[in-house]
C-alpha positions as CSV (number, residue, x, y, z in Angstrom):
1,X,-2.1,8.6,8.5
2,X,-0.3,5.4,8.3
3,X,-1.6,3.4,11.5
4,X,1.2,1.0,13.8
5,X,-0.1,-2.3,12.2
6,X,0.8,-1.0,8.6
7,X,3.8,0.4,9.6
8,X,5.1,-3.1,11.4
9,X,4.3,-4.7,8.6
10,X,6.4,-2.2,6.6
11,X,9.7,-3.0,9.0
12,X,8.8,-6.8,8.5
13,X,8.8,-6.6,4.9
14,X,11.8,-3.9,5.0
15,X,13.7,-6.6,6.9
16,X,13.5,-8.9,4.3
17,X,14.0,-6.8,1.3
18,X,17.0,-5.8,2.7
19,X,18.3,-9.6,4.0
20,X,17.6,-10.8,0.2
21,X,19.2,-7.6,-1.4
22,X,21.6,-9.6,-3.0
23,X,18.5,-10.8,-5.5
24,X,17.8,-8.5,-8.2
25,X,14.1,-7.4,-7.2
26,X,14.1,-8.1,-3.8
27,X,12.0,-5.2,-2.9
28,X,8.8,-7.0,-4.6
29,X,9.3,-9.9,-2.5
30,X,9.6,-7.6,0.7
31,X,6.4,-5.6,-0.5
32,X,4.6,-8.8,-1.0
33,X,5.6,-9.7,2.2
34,X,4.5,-6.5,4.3
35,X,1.1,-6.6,1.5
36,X,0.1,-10.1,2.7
37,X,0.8,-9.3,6.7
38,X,-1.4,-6.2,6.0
39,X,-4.5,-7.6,4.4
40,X,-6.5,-8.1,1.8
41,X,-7.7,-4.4,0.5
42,X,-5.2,-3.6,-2.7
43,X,-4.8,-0.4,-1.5
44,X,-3.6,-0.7,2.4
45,X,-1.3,-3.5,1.0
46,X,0.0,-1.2,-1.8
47,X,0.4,1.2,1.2
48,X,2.5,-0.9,3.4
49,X,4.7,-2.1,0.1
50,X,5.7,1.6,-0.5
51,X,6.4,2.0,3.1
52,X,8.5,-1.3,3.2
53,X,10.5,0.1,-0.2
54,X,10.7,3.3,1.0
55,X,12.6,1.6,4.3
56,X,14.8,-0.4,2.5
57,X,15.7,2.5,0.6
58,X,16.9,4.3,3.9
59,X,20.1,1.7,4.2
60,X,21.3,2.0,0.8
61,X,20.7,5.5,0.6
62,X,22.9,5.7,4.0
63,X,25.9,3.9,2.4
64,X,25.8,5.6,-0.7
65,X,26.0,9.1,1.2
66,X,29.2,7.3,3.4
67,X,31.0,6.2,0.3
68,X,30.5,9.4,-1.6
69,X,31.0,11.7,1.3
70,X,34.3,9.9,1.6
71,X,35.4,9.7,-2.1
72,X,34.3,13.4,-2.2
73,X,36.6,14.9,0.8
74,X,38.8,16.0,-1.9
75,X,36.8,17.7,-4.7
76,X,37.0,21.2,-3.1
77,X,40.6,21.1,-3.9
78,X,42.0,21.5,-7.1
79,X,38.4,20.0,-9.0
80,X,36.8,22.5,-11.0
81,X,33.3,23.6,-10.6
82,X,31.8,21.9,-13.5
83,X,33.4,18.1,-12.6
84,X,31.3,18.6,-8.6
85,X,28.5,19.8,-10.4
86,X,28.4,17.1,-12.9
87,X,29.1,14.7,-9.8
88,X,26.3,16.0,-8.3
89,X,23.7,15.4,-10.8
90,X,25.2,12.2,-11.7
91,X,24.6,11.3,-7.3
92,X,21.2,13.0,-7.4
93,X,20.2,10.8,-10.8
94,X,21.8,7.8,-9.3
95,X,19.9,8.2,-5.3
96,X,16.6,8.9,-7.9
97,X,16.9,5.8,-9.7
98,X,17.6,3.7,-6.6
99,X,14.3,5.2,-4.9
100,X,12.0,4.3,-7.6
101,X,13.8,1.0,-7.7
102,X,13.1,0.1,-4.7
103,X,9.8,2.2,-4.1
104,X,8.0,1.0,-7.1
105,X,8.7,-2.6,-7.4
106,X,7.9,-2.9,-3.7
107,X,4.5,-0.8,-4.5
108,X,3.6,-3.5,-6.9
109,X,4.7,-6.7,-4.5
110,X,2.4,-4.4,-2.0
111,X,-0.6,-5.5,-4.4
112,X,0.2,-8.1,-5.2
113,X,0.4,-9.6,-1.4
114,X,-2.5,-7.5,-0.6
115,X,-4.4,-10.2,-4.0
116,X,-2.7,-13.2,-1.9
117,X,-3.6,-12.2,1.6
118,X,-7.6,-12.0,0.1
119,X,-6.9,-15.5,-1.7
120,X,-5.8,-17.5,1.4
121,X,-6.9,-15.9,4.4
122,X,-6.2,-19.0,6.1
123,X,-2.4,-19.0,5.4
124,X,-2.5,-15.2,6.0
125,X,-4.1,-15.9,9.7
126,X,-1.7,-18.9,10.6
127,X,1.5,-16.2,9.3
128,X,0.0,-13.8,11.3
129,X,-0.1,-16.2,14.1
130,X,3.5,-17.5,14.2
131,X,5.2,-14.7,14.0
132,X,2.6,-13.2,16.6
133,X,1.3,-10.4,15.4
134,X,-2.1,-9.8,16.3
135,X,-4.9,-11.1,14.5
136,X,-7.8,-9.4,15.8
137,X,-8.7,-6.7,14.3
138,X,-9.5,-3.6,16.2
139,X,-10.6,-1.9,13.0
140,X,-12.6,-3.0,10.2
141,X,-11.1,-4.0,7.8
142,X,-11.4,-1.3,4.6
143,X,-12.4,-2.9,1.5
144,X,-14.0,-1.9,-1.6
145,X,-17.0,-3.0,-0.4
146,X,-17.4,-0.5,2.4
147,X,-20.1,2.9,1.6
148,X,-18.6,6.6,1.7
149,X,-19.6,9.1,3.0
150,X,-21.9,10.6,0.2
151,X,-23.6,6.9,0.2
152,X,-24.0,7.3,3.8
153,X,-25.8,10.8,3.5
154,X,-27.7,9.7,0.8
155,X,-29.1,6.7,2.5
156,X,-29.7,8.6,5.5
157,X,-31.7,11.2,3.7
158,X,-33.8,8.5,1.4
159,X,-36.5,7.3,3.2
160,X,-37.0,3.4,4.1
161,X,-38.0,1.0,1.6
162,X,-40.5,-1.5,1.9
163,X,-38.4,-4.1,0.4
164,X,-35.3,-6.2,1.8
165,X,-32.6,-4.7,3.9
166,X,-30.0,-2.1,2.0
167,X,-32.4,-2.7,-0.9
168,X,-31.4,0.5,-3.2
169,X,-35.1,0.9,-4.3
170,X,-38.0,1.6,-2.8
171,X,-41.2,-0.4,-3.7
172,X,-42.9,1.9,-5.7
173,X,-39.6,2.8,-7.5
174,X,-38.8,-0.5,-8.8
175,X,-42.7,-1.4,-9.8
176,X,-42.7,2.2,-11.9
177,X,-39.1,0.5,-13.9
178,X,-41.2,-2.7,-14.8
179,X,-43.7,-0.4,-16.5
180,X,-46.5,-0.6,-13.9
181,X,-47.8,2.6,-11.4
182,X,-48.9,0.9,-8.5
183,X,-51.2,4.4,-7.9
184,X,-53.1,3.6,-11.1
185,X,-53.7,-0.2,-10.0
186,X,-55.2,0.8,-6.5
């Protein structure tokens, strides 16, 4: 489930991509864009670029339905079957390549904004800022660093070590890997 945050950042992004569509490639810039409002995890911003291609999509595909629904009032009269059936695959082929134009490159900007947003979180916080979007948090933030579920389990299950916090061994564990039994020294 894409939350409201991601999919803001999407429309922002969107907005631009389709402003700039003039440049070939926009869609990475309007990926990047929605990637850095979203954050620094690769994934969410890789999220958010897809959405904001997938947006920018919507427009084109709209016009390109408008023009060919109006060049293609008259092909039920007098066309044969083959020349609307070729049409059609040529549309279908065409709509295709313009989605995973617009989808893909954004995908990659997504990333690539996401790498950006981790790289200057100061300039990330003072965007954030002007065009006021809030910068609290009400989540945390979900990076690479955070445990799953089976880690969770398994560190609920394992029982304390004497050693320092979130230490992955236990005491007697890591003396038995330097070669020593602490049961033999006693």
């Amino acid at each position: 489930m894409v939350s409201s945050r991601t999919l803001i950042n999407a429309i922002i992004g969107a907005v631009v991509g389709v402003v700039l569509s003039f440049i070939p490639f926009s869609t990475v810039l309007a990926g990047a864009i929605a990637g850095f409002l979203e954050g620094p995890d690769g994934r969410a911003g890789a999220i958010a670029g897809t959405l904001a291609g997938a947006i920018t999509f919507l427009p084109i595909a709209g016009g390109a339905v408008l023009v060919f629904g109006f060049l293609g009032l008259g092909l039920g009269f007098g066309v044969p079957f083959e020349g609307v059936a070729l049409l059609w695959v040529f549309l279908v082929g065409g709509m295709l390549f313009l989605l995973f134009y617009t989808v893909g490159p954004a995908l990659l900007g997504g990333y690539l904004g996401a790498y950006l947003a981790r790289e200057y979180p100061d300039q990330r916080r003072h965007t954030r800022e002007t065009i006021r979007l809030d910068t609290a948090s009400r989540q945390p933030p979900r990076t690479a660093e955070t445990t799953g579920v089976r880690d969770r389990e398994r560190d609920r299950d394992r029982p304390a070590s004497g050693g320092l916090e979130g230490d992955r061994y236990s005491d007697r564990d890591r003396d038995r890997e330097r070669g020593r039994d602490p049961e033999r020294e006693s």
